[in-house]
C-alpha positions as CSV (number, residue, x, y, z in Angstrom):
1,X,-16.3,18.5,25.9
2,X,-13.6,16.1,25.5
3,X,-13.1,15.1,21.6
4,X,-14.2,11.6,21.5
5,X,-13.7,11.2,17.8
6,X,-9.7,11.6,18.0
7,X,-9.6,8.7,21.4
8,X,-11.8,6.4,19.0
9,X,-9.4,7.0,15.9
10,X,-6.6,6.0,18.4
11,X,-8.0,3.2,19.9
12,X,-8.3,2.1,16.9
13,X,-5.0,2.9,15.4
14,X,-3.5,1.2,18.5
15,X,-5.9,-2.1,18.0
16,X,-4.8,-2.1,14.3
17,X,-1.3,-2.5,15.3
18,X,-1.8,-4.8,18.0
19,X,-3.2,-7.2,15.3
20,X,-0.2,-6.0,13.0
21,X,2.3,-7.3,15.7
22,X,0.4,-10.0,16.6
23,X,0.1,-11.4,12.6
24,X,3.8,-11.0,12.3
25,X,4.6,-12.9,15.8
26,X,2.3,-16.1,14.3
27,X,3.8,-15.8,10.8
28,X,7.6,-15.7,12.1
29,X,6.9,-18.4,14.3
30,X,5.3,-20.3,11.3
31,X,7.7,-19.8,9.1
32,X,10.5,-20.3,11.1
33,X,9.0,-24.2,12.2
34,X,8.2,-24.8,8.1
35,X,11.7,-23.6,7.1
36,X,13.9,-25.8,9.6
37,X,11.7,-28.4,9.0
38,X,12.5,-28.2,5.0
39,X,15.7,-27.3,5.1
40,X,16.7,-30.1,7.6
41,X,15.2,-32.7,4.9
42,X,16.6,-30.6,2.2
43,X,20.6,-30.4,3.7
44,X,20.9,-27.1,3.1
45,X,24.0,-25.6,5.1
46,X,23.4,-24.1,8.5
47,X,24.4,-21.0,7.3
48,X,20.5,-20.7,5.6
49,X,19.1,-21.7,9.2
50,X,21.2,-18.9,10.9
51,X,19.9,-16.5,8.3
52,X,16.3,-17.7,8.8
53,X,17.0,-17.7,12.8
54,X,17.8,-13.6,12.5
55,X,15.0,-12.9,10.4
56,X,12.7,-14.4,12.2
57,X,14.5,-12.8,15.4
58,X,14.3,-9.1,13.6
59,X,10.7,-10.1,13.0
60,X,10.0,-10.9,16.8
61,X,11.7,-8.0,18.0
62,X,9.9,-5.4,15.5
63,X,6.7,-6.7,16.8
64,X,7.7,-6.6,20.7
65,X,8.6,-3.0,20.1
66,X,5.2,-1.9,18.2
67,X,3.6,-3.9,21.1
68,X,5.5,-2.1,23.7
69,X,4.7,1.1,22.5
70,X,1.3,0.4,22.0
71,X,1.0,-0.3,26.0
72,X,3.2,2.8,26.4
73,X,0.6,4.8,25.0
74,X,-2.4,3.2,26.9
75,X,-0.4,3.8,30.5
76,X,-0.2,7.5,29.0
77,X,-3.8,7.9,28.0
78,X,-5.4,5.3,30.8
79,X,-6.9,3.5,28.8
């Protein structure tokens, strides 16, 4: 009998970090809007947007990698 219990605490696991990826994807995006937005009516140097452009570039990537390996794991397990 297959163990139902562990597939359920991964599905879950796995949907938990699908919203994870998905909450930092909206909040980079956001954020990134807000801050040029500020800082253009603010003059701060471009050296503050090129800082904000690579977090928010760090923050994309990190999510399409948890998202990547999330869907690596589903082709694995056929789910």
């Amino acid at each position: 009998m297959p163990d139902t219990t562990k597939d359920r605490s991964d599905t879950a696991a796995q949907k938990g970090q699908v919203r994870l990826a998905t909450v930092v994807i909206v909040v980079a995006f956001v954020a990134w809007m807000a801050a040029s937005a500020i800082g253009g009516a603010l003059g701060l140097p471009a050296r503050f947007a090129f800082l904000l452009d690579l977090a928010c570039m760090a923050a994309l990537i990190w999510a399409l990698v948890v998202l990547y390996r999330v869907w690596r794991l589903r082709q694995n397990n056929g789910v």
